[in-house]
C-alpha positions as CSV (number, residue, x, y, z in Angstrom):
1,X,114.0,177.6,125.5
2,X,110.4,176.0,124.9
3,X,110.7,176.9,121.2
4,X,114.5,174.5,121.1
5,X,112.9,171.9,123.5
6,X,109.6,171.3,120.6
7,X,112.5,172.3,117.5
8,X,114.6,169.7,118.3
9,X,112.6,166.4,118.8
10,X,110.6,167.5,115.2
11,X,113.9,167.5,113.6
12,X,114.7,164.3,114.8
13,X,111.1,162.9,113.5
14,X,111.5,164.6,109.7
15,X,114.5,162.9,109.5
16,X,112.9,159.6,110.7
17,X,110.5,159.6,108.3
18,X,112.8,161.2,105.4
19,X,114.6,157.8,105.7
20,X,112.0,155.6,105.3
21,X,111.6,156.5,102.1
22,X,114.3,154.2,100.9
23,X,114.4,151.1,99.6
24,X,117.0,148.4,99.1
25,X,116.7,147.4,95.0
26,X,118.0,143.4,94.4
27,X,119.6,142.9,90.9
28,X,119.5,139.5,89.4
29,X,121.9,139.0,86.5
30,X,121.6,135.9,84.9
31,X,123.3,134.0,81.6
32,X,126.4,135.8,82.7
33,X,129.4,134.6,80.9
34,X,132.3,132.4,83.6
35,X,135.2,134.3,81.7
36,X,136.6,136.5,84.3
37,X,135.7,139.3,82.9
38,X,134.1,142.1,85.0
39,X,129.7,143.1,85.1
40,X,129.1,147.0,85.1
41,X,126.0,147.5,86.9
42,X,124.5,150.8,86.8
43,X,121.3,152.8,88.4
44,X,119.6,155.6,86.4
45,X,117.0,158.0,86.9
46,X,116.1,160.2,84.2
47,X,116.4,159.6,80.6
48,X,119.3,161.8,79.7
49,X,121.8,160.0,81.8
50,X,120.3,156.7,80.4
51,X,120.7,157.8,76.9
52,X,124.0,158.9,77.9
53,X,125.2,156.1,80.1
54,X,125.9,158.7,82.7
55,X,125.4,160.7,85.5
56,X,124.3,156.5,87.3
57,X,122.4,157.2,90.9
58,X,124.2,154.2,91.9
59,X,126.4,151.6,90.0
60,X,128.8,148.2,91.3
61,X,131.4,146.8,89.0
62,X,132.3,142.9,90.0
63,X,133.8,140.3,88.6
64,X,131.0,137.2,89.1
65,X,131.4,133.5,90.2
66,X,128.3,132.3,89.1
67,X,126.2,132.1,85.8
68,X,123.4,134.1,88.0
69,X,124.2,136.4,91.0
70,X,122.5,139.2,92.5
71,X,123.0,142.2,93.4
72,X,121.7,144.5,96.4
73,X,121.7,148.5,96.3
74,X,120.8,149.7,99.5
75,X,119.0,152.9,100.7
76,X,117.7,154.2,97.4
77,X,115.2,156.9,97.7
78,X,111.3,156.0,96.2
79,X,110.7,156.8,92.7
80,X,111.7,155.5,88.7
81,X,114.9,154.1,88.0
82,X,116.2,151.4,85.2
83,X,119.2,149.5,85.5
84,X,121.5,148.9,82.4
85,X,124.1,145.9,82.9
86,X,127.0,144.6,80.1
87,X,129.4,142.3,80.6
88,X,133.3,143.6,79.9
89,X,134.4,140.6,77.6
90,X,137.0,142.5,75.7
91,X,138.0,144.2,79.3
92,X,138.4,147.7,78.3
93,X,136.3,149.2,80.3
94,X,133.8,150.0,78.0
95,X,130.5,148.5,76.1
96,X,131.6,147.4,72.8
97,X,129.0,148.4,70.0
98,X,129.0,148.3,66.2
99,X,126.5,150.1,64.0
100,X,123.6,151.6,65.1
101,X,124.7,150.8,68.6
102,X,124.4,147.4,68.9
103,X,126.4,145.9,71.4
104,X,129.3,143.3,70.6
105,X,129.0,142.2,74.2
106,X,126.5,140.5,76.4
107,X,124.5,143.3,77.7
108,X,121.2,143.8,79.7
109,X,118.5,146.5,80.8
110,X,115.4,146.5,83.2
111,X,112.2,145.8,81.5
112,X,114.0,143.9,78.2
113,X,113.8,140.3,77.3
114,X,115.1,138.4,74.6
115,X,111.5,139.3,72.5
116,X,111.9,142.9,73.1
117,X,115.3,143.0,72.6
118,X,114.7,144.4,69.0
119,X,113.7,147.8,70.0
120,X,115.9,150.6,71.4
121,X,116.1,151.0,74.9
122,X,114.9,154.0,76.4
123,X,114.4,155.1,80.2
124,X,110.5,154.9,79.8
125,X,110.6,151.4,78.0
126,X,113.4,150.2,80.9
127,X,111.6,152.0,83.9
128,X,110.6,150.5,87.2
129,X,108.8,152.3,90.3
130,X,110.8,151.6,93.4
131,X,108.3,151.7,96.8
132,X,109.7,149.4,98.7
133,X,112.3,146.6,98.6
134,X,112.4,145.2,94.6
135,X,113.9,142.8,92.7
136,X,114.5,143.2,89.5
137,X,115.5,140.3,87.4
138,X,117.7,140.9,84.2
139,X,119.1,138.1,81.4
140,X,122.3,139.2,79.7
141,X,122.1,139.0,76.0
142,X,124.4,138.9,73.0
143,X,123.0,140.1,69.5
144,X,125.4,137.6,67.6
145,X,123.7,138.5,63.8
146,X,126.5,140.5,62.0
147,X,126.8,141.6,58.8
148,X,127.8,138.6,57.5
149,X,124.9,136.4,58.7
């Protein structure tokens, strides 16, 4: 009975401290388009599922009242993560692109401004260390050079 009685609290106190290991991440989306159209938000941690656009530890889809909102994602455990964040324009679901990628709608990631926004996003460019509560503020974009220009 004396092994239960010591068992019992210490599982109570790993899970304690298991759970202050979380943090609540703050998105701030700003030059957002007043169209209607819904923001895709989504949470990654590894580079595959970046690359992919999959696999998101968390992600929110709203439609947004404001030219700048933001965002909250609670409980997310310590570690690296980058957010990528486009704006649905042509409301299919879906980030439009044209060659080599480039997206035909405004679009954002972690760790990009508009001077970087010439090379290719990867998780280790986009990354972000999460040890407590963070904001992270991100400016939607629209490559408008076409073929044409």
């Amino acid at each position: 009975m004396k092994k239960f009685s010591v068992l019992i609290p210490l599982i109570i106190f790993a899970g304690f401290i298991s759970g202050q290991n979380t943090a609540t991440l703050t998105v701030r989306i700003s030059n957002i388009e007043l169209d209607s159209s819904k923001i895709f938000i989504g949470l990654f941690d590894n580079e595959v599922d970046f690359k992919l656009k999959s696999g998101t530890v968390d992600s929110i889809i709203l439609i947004p009242g404001k030219e700048t909102i933001e965002v909250s994602l609670k409980d997310i455990p310590f570690g690296n993560y980058a957010v990528a964040v486009f704006q649905d324009t042509n409301n299919n679901g879906k980030l439009g692109t044209r060659e080599f990628k480039i997206p035909t709608e405004p679009s954002g990631i972690s760790n990009y401004t508009v001077n970087k926004s010439s090379l290719p996003p990867t998780f280790k460019r986009a990354q972000f260390s999460i040890i407590g509560d963070t904001l992270v503020s991100i400016q939607l974009m629209l490559n408008i050079k076409t073929n044409d220009n």
